[in-house]
Structures are given as C-alpha cells and as structure tokens.
N, C-alpha and C positions, 0 to 999 in steps of 0.2 A: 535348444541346441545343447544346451548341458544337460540334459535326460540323456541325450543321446549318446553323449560321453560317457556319463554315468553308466550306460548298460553296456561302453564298452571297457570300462573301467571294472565289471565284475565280472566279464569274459578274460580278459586278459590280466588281472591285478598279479596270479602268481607266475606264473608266465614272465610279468615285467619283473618282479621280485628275482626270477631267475636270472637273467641277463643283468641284471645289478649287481648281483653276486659273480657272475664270472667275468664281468667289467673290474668288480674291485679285486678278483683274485688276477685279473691280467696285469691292472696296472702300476702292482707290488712287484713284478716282474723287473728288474734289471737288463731291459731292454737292449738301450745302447744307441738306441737312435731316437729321435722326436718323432720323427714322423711315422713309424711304427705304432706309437702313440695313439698321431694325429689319426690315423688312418682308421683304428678301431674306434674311434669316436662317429663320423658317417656309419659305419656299420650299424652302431649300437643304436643310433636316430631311424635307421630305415628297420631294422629287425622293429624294434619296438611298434612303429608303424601298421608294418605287415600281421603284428600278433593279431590284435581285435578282424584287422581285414581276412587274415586265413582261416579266421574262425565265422566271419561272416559267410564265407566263400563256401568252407565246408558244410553248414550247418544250413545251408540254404536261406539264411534269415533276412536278405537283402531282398528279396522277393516281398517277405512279407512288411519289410517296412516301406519299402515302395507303395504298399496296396495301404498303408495307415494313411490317416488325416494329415499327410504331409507333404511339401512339396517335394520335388529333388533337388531345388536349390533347398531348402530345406535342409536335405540330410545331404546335400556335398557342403556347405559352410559348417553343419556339423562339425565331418570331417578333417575340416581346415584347423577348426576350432581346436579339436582333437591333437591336431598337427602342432597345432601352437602350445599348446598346454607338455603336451610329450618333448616338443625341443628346448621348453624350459626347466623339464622335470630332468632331461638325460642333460642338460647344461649345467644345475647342482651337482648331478651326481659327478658326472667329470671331473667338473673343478674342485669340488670339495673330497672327491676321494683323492685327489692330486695334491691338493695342499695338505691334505693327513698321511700321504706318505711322504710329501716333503720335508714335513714336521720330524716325523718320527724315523726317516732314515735320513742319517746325517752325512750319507756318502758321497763323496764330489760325482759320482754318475749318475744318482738321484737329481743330483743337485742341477747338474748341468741340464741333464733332458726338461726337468718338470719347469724351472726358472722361465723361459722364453716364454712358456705357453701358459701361465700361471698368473699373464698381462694382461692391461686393456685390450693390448692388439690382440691376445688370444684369443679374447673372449667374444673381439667383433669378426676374427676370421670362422668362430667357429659357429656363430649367430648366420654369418652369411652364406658359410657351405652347408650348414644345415636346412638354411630356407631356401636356398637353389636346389638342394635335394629333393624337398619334399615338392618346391613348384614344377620339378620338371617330372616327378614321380606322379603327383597326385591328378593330373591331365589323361596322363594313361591311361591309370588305373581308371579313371570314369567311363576312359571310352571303348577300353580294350578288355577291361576284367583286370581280376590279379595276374593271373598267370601269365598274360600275353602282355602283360602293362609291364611287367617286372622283365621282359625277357629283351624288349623294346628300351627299356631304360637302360638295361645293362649296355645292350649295345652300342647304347646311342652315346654313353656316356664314355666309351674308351675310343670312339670315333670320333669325339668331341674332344678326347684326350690327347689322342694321336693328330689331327690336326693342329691342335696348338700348338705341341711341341714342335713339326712341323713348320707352322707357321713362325713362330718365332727362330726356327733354325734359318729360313730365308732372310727374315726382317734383322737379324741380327749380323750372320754369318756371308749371307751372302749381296744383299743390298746398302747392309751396314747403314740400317737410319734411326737404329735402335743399340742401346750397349746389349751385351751377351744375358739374357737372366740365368742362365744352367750353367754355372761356372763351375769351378773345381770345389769351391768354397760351398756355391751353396749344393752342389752334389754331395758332400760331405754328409751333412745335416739338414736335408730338404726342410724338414720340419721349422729348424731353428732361423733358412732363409728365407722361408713364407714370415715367417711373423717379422722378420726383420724389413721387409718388403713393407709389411703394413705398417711398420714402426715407421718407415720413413713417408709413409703419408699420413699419419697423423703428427710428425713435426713439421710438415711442410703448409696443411691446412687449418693447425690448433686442433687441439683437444675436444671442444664445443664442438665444431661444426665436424669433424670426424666423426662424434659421438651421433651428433643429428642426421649426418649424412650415412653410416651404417643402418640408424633405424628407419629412417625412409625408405632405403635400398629394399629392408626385409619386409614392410611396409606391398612396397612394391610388387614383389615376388609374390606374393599370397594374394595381392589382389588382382592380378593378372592371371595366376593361378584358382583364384575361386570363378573369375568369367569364362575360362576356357575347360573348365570340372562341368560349370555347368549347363555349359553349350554342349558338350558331349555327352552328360550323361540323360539331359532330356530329349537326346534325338538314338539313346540308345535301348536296344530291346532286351526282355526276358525271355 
C-alpha cells in the first residue's frame, strides 16, 4: 500500500507543493473571521485528495493498476491509506503555518482569529471534519468515478447542511427541547462557536477520554468508509 502512495506521491508532489503555498499565502491574510479560516482548511484536505485522483482519471492509469497483481481492496485501502497520510500532512501544515503567523504577527486580529483554533479542540474538530470528508467522499468516488463522486458529494453535503440547519431550527425554535445553537454570538464568529462547542465537551467528559473518544470516532469513519470503497468498487466496471 505504500508503493502505491509512493507513485501517488511523484504524480502529485508539485501540485501538493502548490496548494501549500497558496494555503500559507491565504492564511497571512487578515481575515476577520475564524471560520473563513476554518473553511479553507476542508478545501485544502479534498483539493489535495483529488490531485493524484485527477491525474489518475486523466491519465487513464486506474485501468492499468486494476489489471496488476492486485486486488481492489487492495488499491482502495491504498487509497484510504493515502487519505490518512494527506489529512496528517494538510493538519501540520494548518496548524503550523497558524502558529507562524501567530508568532510573527502580534496584531489583536491575528490574535483573536488564529487563538481558538490553535487548541486541542481545534485540532480534534479538524481531525473529525477532515475524516467525515474523505469517509463520505471516498465511497463515491469508488462507485461513481471522480467526476460523478465529486458532483454527488457536493450535493449531498449542502443537503446535509441544509437539513440540519433546518433541523435544529424545529428542535430549538419551535418544539424548544433543545437551547438555540445559531445564536447571535455564535453567528458572529461561526468558527470561534464550533470550537467552543467542542471546548465544552471536552470539559464536560476529561481530556483523556475526549482524546480517545475523537480518535475512535476517525478510527471509525475510515473503517466504515474502507468497507463501503470496497463493496463498490469490486462490483464496479471499466
């Protein structure tokens, strides 16, 4: 499985190199919000994804590694493998180009945005929407292709967005069995009331088992996400 990274590791090396670069010239940026932030961080974990896959796609090369001495579970735990290697490599780069401009710019806007997301909490919300990303991305892609997997995800995921908000608009507003979570406070600073969200479940269950209970969670997602990669892609055709 690590050959297979490795050959997608010299497909895509400058490629990633690029998106590092306009990752750390974005988030020198004076923003103004967290979650402007937050938000080009999923981007820069799916882009990175997609590089070696669009270069598979184009290049026709998925064919031919189909036809090698390999299985397709095989080359989708690859994949995964792949997945997990890239949300640890785009997770340095985040946070440490974050704490180098926190360092080096000493302005209270700096200060304010980068501070929240700079935490434990940051670090397990960004663990977890990174690996909900790639579990609910990497099923498609198996079964649908790139093109059609990416079109399906998008959609699925502002429908997925739009019902919750939804949902929480009932459970809060109108059945009231829940307090409000979109409050004025945390509309403000979406960014800064996601991590305070997770702040308050990691004082409420300890540090320890918050910790263990994050990494099971991603634990999870990837292995649910490697059975349904490869249920669909050995019942799919070239």
């Amino acid at each position: 499985m690590l050959k297979l990274c490795y050959k997608d590791y010299l497909a895509g090396r400058w490629f990633w190199l690029a998106s590092s670069v306009l990752y750390a010239l974005y988030v020198v940026q004076p923003l103004g919000s967290s979650i402007l932030l937050m938000a080009f961080g999923p981007m820069l974990v799916l882009a990175n994804l997609n590089i070696p896959l669009f270069i598979e796609d184009k290049d026709k090369t998925e064919i031919l590694y189909a036809g090698l001495p390999l299985t397709r579970a095989d080359i989708v735990r690859g994949r995964h493998l792949l997945a997990a290697l890239l949300l640890a490599g785009s997770g340095l780069l985040i946070f440490g180009a974050g704490a180098a401009v926190k360092t080096v710019f000493r302005s209270p806007a700096y200060q304010a945005i980068l501070s929240p997301l700079l935490t434990v909490e940051g670090a397990a919300g960004y663990l977890l929407a990174g690996g909900l990303l790639y579990a609910g991305f990497l099923p498609l892609y198996h079964k649908l292709g790139l093109g059609r997997g990416n079109i399906v995800f998008t959609l699925g995921a502002l429908v997925i967005l739009g019902a919750a908000a939804g949902i929480e608009r009932l459970a809060s507003q109108t059945w009231k069995i829940i307090p409000p979570l979109f409050t004025t406070a945390f509309l403000k600073d979406p960014g800064k009331g996601i991590v305070e969200k997770i702040c308050g479940v990691r004082s409420a269950i300890g540090t320890p088992l918050f910790a263990l209970t994050a990494a099971a969670l991603v634990a999870a997602l990837f292995f649910f996400s490697i059975r349904l990669s490869t249920r669909f892609y050995e019942r799919r055709e070239f």
